[in-house]
Backbone as a printed PyTorch tensor [residue, N CA C, xyz], in Angstrom:
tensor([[[ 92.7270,  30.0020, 164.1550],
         [ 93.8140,  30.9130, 164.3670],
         [ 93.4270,  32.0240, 165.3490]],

        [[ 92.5950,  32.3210, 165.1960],
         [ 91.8770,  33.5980, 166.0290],
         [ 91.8560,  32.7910, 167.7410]],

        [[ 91.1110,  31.7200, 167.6960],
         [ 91.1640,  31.7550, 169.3980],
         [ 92.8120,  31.3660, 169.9290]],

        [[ 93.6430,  30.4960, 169.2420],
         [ 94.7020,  30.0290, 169.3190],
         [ 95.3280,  31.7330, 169.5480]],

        [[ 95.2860,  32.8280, 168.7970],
         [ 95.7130,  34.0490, 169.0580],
         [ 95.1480,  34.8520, 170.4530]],

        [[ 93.5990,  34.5490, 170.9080],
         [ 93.4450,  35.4460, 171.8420],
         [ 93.4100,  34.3170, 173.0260]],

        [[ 93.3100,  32.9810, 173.1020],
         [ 93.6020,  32.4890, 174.2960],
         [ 95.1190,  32.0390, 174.8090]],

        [[ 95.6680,  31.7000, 173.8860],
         [ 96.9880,  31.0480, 173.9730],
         [ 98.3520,  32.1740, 173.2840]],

        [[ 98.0000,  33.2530, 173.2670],
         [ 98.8440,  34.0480, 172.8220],
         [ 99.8580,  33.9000, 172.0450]],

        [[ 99.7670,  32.8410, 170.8390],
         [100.3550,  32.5050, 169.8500],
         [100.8610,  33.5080, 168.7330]],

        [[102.1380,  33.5390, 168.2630],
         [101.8730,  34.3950, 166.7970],
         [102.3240,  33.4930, 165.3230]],

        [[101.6400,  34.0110, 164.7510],
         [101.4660,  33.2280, 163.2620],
         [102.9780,  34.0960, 162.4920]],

        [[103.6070,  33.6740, 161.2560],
         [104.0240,  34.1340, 160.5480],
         [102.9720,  34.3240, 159.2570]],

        [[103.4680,  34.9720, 158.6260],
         [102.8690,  35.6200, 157.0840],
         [102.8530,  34.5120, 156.6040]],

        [[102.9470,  33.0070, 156.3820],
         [102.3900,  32.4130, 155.8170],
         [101.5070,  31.7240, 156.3890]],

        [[101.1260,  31.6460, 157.4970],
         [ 99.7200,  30.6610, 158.6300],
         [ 98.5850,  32.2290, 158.0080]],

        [[ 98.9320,  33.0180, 157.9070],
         [ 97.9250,  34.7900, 157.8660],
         [ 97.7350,  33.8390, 155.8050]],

        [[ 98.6370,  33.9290, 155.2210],
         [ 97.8840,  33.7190, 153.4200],
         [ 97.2760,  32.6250, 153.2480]],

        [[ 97.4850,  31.3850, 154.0370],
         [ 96.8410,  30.1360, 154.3600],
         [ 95.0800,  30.3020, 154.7820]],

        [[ 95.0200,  30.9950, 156.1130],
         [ 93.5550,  31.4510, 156.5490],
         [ 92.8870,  32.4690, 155.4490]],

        [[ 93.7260,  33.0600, 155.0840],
         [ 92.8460,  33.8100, 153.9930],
         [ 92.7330,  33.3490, 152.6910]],

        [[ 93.2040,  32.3790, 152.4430],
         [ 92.9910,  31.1550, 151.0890],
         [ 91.8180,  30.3870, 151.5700]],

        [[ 91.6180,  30.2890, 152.6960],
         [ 90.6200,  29.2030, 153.1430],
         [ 89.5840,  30.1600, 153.1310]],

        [[ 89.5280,  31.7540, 153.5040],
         [ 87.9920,  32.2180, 153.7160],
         [ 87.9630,  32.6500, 152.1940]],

        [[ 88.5050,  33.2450, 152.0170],
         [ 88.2160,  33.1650, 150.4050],
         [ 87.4900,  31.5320, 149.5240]],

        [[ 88.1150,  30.3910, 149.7710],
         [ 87.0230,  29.5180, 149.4020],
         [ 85.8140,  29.0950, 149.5450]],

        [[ 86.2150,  29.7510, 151.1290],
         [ 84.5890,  29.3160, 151.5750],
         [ 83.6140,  30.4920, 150.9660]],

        [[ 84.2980,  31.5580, 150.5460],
         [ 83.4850,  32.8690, 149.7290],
         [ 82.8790,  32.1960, 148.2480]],

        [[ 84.2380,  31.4870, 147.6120],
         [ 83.3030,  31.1810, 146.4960],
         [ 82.8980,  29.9280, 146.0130]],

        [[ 82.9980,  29.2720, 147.1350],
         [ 81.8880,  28.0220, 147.8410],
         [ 80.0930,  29.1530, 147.6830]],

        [[ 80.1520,  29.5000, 148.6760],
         [ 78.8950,  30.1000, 148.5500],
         [ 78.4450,  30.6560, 147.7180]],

        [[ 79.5070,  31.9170, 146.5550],
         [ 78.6550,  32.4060, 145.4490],
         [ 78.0420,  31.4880, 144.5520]],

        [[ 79.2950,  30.3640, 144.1890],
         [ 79.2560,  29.1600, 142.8870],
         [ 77.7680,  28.0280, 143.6100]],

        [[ 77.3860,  28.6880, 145.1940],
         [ 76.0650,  27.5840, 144.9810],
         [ 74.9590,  28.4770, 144.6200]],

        [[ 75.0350,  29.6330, 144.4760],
         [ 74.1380,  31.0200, 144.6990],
         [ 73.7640,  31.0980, 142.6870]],

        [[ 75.0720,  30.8370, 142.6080],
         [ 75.2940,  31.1070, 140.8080],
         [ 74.2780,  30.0030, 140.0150]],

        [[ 74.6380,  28.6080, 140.3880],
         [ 74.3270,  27.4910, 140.2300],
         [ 72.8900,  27.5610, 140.1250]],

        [[ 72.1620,  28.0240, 141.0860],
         [ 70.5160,  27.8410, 141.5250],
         [ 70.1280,  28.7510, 140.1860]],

        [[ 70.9140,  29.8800, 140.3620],
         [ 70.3650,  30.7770, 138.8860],
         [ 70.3390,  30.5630, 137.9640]],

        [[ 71.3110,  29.2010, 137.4300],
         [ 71.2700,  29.2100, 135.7660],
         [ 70.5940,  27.9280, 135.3500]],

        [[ 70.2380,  27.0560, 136.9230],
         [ 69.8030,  25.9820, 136.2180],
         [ 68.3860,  26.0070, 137.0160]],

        [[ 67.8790,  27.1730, 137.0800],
         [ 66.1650,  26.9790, 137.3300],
         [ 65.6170,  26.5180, 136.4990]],

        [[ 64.7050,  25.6700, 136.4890],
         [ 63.5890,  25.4820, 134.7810],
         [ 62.5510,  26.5300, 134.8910]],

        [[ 61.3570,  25.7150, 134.3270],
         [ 60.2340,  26.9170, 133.5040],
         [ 59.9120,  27.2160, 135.0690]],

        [[ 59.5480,  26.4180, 136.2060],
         [ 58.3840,  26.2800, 136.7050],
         [ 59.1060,  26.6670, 138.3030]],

        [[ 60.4160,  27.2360, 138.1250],
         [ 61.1590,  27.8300, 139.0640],
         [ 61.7640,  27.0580, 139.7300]],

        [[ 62.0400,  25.6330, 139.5950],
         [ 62.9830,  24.5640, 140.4390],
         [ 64.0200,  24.2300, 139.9480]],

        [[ 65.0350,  23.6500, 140.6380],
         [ 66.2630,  23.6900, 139.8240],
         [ 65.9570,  22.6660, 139.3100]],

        [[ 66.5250,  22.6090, 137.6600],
         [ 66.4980,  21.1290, 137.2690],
         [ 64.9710,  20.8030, 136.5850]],

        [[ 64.2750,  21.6040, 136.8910],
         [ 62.9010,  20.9800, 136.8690],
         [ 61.9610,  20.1260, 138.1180]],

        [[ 62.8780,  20.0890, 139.1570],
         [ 62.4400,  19.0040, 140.1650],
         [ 62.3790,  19.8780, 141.5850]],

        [[ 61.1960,  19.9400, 141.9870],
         [ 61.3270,  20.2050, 143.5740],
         [ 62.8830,  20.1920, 144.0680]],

        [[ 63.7120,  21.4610, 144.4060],
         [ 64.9390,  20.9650, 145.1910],
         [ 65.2880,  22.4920, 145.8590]],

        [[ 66.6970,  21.9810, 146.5980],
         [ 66.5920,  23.2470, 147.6760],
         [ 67.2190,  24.3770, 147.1670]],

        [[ 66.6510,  25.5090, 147.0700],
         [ 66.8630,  26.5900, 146.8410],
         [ 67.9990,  27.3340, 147.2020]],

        [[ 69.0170,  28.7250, 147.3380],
         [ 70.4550,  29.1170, 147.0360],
         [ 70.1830,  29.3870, 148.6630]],

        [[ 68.8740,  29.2530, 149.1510],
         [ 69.1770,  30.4000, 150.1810],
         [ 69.5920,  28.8900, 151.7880]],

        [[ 68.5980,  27.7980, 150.9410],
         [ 69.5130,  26.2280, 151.8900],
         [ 70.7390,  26.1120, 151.9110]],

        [[ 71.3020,  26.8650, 150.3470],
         [ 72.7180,  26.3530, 150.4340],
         [ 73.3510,  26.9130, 151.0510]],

        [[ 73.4260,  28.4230, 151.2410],
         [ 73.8880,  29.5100, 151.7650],
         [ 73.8150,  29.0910, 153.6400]],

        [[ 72.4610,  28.2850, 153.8850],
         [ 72.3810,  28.0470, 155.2110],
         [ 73.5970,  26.9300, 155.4920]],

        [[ 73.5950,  25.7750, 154.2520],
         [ 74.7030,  24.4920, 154.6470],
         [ 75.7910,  25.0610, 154.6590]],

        [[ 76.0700,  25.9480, 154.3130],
         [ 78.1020,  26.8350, 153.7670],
         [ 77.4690,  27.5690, 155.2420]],

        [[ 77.1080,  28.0040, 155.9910],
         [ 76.8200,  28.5470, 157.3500],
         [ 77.4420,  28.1900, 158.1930]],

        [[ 76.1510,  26.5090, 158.2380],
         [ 76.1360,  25.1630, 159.4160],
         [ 77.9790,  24.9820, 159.2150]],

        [[ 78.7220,  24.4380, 158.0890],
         [ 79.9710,  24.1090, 158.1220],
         [ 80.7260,  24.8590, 158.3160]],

        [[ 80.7470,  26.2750, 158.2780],
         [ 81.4800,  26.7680, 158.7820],
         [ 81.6220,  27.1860, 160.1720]],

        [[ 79.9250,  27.0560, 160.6810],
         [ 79.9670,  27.1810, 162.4530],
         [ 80.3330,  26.0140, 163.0210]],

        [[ 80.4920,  24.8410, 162.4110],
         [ 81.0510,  23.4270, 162.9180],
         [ 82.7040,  24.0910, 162.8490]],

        [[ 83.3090,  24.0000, 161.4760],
         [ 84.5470,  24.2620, 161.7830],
         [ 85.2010,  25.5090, 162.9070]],

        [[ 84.4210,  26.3990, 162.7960],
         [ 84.8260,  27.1700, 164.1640],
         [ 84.5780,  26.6670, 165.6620]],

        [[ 83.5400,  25.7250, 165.4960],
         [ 83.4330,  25.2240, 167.2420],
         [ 84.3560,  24.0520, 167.3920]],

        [[ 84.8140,  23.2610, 166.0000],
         [ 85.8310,  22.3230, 166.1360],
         [ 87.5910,  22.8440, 166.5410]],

        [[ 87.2700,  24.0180, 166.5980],
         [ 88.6680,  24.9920, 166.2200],
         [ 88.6390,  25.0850, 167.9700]],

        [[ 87.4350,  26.1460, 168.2960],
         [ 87.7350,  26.4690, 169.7730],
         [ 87.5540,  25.3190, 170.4700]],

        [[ 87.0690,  24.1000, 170.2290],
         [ 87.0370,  23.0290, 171.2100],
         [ 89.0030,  22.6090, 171.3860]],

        [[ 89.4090,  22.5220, 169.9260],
         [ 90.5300,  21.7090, 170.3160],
         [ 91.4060,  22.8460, 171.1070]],

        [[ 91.3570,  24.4820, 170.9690],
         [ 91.8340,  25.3150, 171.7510],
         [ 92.1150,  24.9180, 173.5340]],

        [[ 90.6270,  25.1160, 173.8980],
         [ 90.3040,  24.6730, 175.1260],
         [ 90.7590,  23.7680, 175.8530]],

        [[ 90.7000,  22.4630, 174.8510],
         [ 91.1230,  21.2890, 175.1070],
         [ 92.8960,  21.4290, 175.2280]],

        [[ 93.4190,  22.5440, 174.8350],
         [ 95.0170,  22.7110, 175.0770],
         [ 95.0510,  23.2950, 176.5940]],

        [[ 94.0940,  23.9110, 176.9110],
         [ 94.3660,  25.1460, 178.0590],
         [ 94.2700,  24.0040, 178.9400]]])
């Protein structure tokens, strides 16, 4: 929505605006609920589960990576209009 707004001078109505903010809001508690997760199911020996595995701060990096994909998938198809 954002480049579609500053390259193509588009305007949204109030419902495309509660839509984008339903979506960053999930992706908000996408990230806490993997942050939460790592905390309650550490075992004795500090791994989740008991087993060597990746820690809140990988997950926090994968909820990152997908969201910098979906923004470069966003301004590509922009571009690709101009």
């Amino acid at each position: 929505m954002f480049f579609t707004k500053v390259f193509m001078k588009r305007r949204y109505k109030w419902v495309h605006l509660v839509g984008g903010i339903v979506c960053v809001c999930g992706i908000v508690v996408n990230t806490a609920s993997d942050i939460r997760l790592e905390k309650n199911e550490k075992g004795s020996d500090g791994s989740i589960g008991g087993t060597s595995s990746s820690s809140s701060l990988d997950h926090v990096k994968g909820d990152i990576c997908a969201v910098l994909g979906a923004v470069l998938l966003g301004l590509d198809d922009v571009l690709s209009e101009i």
